[in-house]
N, C-alpha and C positions, 0 to 999 in steps of 0.2 A: 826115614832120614837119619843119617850117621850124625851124632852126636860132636861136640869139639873134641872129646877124649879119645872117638875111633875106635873104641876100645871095646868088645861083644860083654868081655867078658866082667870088666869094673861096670860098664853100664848096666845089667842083668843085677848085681850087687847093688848098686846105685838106688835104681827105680826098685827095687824091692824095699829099700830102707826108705825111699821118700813114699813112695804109696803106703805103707805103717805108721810114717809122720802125722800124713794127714789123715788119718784116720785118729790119729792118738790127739791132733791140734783141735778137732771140734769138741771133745773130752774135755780137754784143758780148757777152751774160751768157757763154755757151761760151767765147768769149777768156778775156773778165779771172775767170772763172774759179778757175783752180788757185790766181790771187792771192789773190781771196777767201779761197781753203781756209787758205792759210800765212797770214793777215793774222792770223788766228785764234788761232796759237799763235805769231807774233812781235809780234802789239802793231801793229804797222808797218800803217795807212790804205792801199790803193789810191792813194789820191792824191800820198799821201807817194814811192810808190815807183813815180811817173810820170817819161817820159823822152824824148828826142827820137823816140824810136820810138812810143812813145803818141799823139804828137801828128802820125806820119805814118798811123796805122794807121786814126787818127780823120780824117782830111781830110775823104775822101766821107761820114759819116756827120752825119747831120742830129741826132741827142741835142737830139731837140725838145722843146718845149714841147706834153704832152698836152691833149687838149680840154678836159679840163673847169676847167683852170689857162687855157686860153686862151680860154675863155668867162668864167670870172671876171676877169680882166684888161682884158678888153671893158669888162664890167656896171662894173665898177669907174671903169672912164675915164669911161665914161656918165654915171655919178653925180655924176662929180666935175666934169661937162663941161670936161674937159680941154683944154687949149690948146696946151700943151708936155710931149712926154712921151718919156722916155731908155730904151731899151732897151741893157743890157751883153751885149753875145752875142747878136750876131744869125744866125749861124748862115744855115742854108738861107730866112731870112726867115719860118717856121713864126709866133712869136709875133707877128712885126712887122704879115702881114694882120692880125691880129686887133686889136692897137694902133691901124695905121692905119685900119683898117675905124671904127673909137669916136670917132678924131681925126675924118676924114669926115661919120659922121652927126650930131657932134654941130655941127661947121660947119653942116650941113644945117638946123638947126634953130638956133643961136647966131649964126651968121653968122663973120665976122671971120678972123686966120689962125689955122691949127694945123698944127701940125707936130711929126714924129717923129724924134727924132734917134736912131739907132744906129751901134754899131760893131761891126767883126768885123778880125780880126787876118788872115784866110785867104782869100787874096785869090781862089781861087774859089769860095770861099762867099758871097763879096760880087756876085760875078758872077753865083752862080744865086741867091740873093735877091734882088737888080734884077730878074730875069728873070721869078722868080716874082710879085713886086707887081705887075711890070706884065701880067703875065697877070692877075692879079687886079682889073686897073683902078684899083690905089691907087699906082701910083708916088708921083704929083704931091704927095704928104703925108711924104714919106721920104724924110731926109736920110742916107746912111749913108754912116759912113766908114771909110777901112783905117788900121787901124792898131793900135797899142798903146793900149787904152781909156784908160789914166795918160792920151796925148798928146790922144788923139784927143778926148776931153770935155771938155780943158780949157779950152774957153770953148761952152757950150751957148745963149747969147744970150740968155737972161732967166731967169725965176725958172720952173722944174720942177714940173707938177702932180701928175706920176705918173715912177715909175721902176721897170722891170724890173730885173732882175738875175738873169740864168741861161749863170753860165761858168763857168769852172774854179775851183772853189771857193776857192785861194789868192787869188785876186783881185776876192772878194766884198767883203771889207770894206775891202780898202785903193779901190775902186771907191766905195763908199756913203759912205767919209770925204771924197772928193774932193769928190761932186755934194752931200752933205749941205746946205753953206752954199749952195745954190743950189734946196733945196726951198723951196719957201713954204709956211708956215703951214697946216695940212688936206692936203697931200700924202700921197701912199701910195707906200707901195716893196713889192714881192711881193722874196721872194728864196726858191729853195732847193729842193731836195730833202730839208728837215730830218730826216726820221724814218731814212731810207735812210743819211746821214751825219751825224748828230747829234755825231760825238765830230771831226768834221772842221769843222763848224761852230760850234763851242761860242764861239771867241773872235769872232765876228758876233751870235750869239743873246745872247750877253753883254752887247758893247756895244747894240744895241737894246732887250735890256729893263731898261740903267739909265734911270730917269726924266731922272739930267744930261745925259745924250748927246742929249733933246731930241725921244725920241721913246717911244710906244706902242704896245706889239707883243703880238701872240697868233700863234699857228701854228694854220693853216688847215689839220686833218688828213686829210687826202681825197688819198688819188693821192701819196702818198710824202710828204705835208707842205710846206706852205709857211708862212715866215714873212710874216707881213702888218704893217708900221709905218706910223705914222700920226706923222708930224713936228709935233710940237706949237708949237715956235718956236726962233729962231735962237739958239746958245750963244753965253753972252757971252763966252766964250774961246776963240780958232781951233782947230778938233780939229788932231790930229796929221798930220805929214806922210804923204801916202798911202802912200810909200815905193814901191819898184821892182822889178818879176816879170820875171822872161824871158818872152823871146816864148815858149818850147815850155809855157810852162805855162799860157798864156791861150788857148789854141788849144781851141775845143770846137766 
């Protein structure tokens, strides 16, 4: 069965990065593990009690984006015929085929430019996403760059039609306050593993489902949850400063 991308040659790239996923995600549940057990009876998030060591153990690990988030992500762009579209956490390039693949066909059929901008902190993660798009045949749509997403986004070149969001969760919302005044009006933002971390996300799910903050949000519950907002219009007041993470905690 043909895939929604249609595509031999990004799906062949695709299923090679998610079949290493899962092989790399039973690794990881066996690690972070005994944490889970004690988070249980000290209150204290996984995330909270992340650390330079976290973010070495995680280098090689891809903590992809699964298919059926990254087939919605696609249909999503589609709809929206996207022009301009941010991914936060670009990782092994996993969600960026599927972004680029949407940017692509809908060139294909719209005409005019498009383009993806992403970033990733880990610089050879950056290396094998290049590597992978261009096995996929989508370099030419993907802009990515290293660094500290704070730095690295802060000029995206025009107004945002779509935005991913899939990093290290401390760095979800001060990420979506940044790009926020730079969505336009019908934009969509995916973000989240929400059901999996829900009490780690709470002050994100918060800010997107007050109506002031300018946006309209439901959680997409399929596959650990995703938050899905839809940016209604620009606040008449600047949001807050995005404020500033260490590198060890944006590392995913």
């Amino acid at each position: 069965m043909t895939g929604p991308l249609a595509d031999a040659r990004a799906e062949a790239v695709l299923n090679r990065l998610h079949a290493r996923h899962t092989r790399q995600f039973r690794a990881i549940v066996v690690s972070y593990l005994p944490r889970a057990i004690l988070s249980l009876f000290t209150g204290q998030s996984i995330v909270e009690g992340a650390s330079t060591t976290d973010a070495a153990y995680l280098r090689d690990k891809l903590l992809a984006l699964d298919a059926e988030k990254g087939y919605l992500a696609y249909v999503l762009c589609r709809a929206l015929d996207a022009r301009r579209a941010v991914e936060v956490g670009t990782s092994f390039g996993v969600s960026t085929i599927y972004l680029a693949a949407a940017l692509r066909d809908n060139a294909a059929i719209g005409g005019g430019s498009r383009i993806l901008i992403g970033t990733e902190i880990e610089p050879t993660k950056v290396i094998a996403a290049r590597a992978n798009l261009a096995e996929a045949g989508l370099d030419s749509f993907v802009d990515i760059r290293e660094g500290d997403a704070l730095t690295t986004l802060g000029d995206v070149g025009g107004l945002v039609d779509f935005l991913l969001i899939d990093v290290w969760v401390p760095l979800c919302l001060p990420a979506l306050k940044l790009l926020a005044p730079k969505l336009r009006p019908g934009a969509v933002v995916m973000c989240g593993y929400m059901r999996q971390f829900a009490k780690e996300f709470r002050d994100y799910t918060e800010f997107v489902g007050d109506p002031g903050n300018g946006f309209r949000s439901m959680l997409w519950p399929i596959q650990g949850g995703v938050e899905i907002s839809v940016r209604t219009a620009p606040r008449s007041a600047p949001l807050a400063p995005a404020g500033l993470l260490t590198a060890e905690k944006q590392t995913e």
